[in-house]
C-alpha positions as CSV (number, residue, x, y, z in Angstrom):
1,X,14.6,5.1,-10.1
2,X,10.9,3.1,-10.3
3,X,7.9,3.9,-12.0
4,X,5.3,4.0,-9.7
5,X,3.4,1.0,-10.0
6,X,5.8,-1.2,-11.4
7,X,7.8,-4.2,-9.5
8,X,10.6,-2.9,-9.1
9,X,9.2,0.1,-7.3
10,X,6.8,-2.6,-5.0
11,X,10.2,-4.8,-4.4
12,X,12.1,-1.3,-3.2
13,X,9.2,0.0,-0.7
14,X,9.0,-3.5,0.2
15,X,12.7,-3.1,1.4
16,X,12.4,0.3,2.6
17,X,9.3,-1.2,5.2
18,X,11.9,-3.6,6.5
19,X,14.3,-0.2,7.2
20,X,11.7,1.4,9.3
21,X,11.9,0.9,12.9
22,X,8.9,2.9,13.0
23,X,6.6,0.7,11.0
24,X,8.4,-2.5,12.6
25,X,6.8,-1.3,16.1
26,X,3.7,0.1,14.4
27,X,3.0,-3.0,12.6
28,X,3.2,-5.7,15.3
29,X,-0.1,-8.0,15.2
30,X,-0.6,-6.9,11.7
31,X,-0.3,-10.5,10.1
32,X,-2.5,-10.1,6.6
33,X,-1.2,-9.4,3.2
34,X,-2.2,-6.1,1.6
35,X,-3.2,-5.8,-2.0
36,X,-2.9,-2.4,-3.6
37,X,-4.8,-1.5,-6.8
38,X,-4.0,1.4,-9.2
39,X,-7.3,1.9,-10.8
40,X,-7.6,2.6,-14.5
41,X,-11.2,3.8,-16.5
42,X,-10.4,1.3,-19.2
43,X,-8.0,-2.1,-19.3
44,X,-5.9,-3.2,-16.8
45,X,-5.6,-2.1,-13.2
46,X,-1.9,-3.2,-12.0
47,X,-0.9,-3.6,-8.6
48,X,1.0,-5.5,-5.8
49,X,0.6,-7.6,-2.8
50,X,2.7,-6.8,0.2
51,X,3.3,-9.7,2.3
52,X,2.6,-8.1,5.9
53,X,3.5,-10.0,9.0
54,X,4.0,-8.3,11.9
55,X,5.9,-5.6,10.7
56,X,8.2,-7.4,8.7
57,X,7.5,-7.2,4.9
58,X,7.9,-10.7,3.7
59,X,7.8,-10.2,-0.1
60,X,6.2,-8.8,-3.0
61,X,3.6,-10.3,-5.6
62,X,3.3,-7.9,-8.8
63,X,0.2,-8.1,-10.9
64,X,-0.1,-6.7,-14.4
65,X,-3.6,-6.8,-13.7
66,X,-5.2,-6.9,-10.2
67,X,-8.7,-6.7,-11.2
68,X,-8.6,-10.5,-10.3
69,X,-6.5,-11.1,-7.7
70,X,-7.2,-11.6,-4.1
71,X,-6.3,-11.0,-0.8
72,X,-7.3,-10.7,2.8
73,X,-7.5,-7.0,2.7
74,X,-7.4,-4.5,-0.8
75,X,-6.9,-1.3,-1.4
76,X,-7.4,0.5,-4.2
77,X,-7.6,3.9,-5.8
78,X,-7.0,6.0,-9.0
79,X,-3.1,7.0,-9.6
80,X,-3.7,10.7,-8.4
81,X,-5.0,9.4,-5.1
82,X,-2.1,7.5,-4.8
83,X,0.5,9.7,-5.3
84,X,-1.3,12.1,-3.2
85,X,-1.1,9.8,-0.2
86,X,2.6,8.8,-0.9
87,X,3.7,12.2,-1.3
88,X,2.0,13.0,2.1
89,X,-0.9,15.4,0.7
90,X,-3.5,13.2,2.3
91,X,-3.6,11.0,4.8
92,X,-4.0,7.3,4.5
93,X,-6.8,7.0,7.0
94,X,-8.6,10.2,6.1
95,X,-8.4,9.1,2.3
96,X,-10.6,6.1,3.5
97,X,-13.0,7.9,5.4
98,X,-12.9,10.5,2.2
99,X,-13.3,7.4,-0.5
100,X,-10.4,8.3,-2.1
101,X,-8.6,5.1,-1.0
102,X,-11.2,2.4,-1.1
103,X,-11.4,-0.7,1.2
104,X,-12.5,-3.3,-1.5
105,X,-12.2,-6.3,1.0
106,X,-11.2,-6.5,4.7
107,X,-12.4,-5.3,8.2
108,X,-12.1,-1.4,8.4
109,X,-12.3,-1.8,12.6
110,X,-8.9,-3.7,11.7
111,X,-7.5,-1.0,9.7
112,X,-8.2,1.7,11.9
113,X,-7.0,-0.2,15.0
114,X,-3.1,0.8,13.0
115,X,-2.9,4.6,12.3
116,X,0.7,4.9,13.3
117,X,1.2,1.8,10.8
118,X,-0.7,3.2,8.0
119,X,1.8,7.0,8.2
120,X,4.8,4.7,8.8
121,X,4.2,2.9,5.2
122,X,3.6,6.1,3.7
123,X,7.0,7.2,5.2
124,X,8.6,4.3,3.6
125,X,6.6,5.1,0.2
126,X,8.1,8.6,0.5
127,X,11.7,7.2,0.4
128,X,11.6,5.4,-2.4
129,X,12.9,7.2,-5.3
130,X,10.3,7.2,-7.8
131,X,9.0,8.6,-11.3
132,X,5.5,8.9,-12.8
């Protein structure tokens, strides 16, 4: 079972993307990579890029530290915010709006245009196996 973050747990919901006919038909004319920050007070922040094209997860980039890495679009948030939105307590969207989940770079008209895309990823996030 994955720590969440960790590699192996981005490589498995990276998989578990490519199971969901939901997201697949959700997804379509998504073409950008995501990158996903866990933010820390102090040190490093890890996180992964998901290789996003048109509902097809192409592949998984893991950074020990993201603070520095780039992307089209990036998400980030503290590890309580994520595991709230994985384990369904708050929506993806609404944790935007909220600032919970912050848009660091990328077009939020974009991100909004794929609701049923963002709850489909969370789905997939939910059936990965994971410890804290």
């Amino acid at each position: 079972m994955p720590r969440f973050p960790s590699r192996e747990w981005a490589e498995e919901y990276c998989k578990k993307l490519n199971e969901s006919e939901g997201y697949r038909r959700s997804a379509r004319g998504w073409v950008w990579p995501i990158l996903f920050k866990v933010e820390r007070p102090e040190g490093a922040s890890p996180g992964f890029l998901l290789k996003l094209n048109n509902g097809v997860c192409e592949g998984v980039e893991w950074f020990d530290d993201a603070r520095s890495a780039d992307a089209p679009y990036i998400l980030s948030a503290r590890l309580e915010d994520w595991l709230d939105i994985i384990n369904g307590k708050v929506n993806p969207v609404t944790a935007i709006v909220r600032r919970k989940l912050k848009l660091e770079k990328g077009e939020i008209g974009m991100i909004m245009r794929y609701p049923l895309a963002a709850l489909e990823m969370v789905r997939a996030a939910q059936k990965v196996e994971t410890i804290v």
